[in-house]
C-alpha positions as CSV (number, residue, x, y, z in Angstrom):
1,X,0.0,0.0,0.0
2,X,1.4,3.3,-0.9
3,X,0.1,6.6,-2.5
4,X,-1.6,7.6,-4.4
5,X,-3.9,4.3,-3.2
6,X,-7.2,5.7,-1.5
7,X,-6.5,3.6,1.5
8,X,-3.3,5.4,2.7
9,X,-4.6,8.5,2.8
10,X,-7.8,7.5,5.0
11,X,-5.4,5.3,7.1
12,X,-3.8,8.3,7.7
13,X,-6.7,9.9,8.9
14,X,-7.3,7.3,11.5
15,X,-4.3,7.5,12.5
16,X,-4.2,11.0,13.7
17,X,-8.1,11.0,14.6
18,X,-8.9,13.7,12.1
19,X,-11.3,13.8,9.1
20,X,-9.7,14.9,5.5
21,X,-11.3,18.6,5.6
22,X,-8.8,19.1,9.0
23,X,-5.9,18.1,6.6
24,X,-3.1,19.4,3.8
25,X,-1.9,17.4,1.9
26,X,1.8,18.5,-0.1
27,X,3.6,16.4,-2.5
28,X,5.0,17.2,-6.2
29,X,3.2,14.7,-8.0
30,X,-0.4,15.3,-9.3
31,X,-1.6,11.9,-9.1
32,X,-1.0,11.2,-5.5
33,X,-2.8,15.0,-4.8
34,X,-5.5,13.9,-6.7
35,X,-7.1,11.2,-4.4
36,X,-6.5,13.3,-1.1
37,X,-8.0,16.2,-2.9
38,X,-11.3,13.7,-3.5
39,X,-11.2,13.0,-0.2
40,X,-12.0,16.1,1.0
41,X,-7.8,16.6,1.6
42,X,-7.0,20.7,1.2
43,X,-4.1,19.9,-1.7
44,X,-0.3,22.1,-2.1
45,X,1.1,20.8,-5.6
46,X,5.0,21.5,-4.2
47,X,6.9,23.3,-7.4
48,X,9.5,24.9,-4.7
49,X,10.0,24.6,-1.0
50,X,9.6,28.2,-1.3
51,X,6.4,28.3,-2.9
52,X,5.0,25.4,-0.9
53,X,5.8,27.2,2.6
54,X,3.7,30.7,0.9
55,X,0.5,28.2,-0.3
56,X,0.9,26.6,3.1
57,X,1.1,30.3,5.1
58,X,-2.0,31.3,3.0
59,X,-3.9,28.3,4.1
60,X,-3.1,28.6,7.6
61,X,-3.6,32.2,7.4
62,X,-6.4,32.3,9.6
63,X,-5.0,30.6,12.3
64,X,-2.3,32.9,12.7
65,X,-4.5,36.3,12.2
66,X,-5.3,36.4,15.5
67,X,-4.7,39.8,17.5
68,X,-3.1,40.2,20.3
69,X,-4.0,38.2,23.4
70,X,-7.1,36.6,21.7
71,X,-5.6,33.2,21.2
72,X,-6.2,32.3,24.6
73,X,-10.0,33.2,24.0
74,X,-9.7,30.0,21.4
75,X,-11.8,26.4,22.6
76,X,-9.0,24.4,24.0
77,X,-9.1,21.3,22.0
């Protein structure tokens, strides 16, 4: 079993106890992005580390937009 076999990437989610819309997925290679992405997988097609770490930033964006002293106001999980 490897990518880009369905089962690896739901194994995966099992595995850290989190559904496919909590993850992103990065690799260079469309077709193992392509099954995650069915999944329900957030996708990063890496062309750079560069670029991968600014597609990954912009994802997480909202998680780090936070002012000041309000990240303690967050649901602890």
């Amino acid at each position: 079993m490897r990518k880009p076999e369905p089962v690896i990437y739901r194994r995966i989610c099992e595995a850290l106890k989190v559904t496919p819309e909590e993850c992103v997925f990065l690799d260079d290679l469309g077709p193992n992005l392509k099954p995650a992405k069915e999944m329900g997988f957030t996708t990063i097609k890496v062309t750079s580390p560069s670029q991968a770490v600014a597609d990954l930033k912009g994802i997480l964006k909202d998680i780090f937009d936070f002012p000041p002293g309000t990240r303690e106001c967050l649901p602890s999980s």
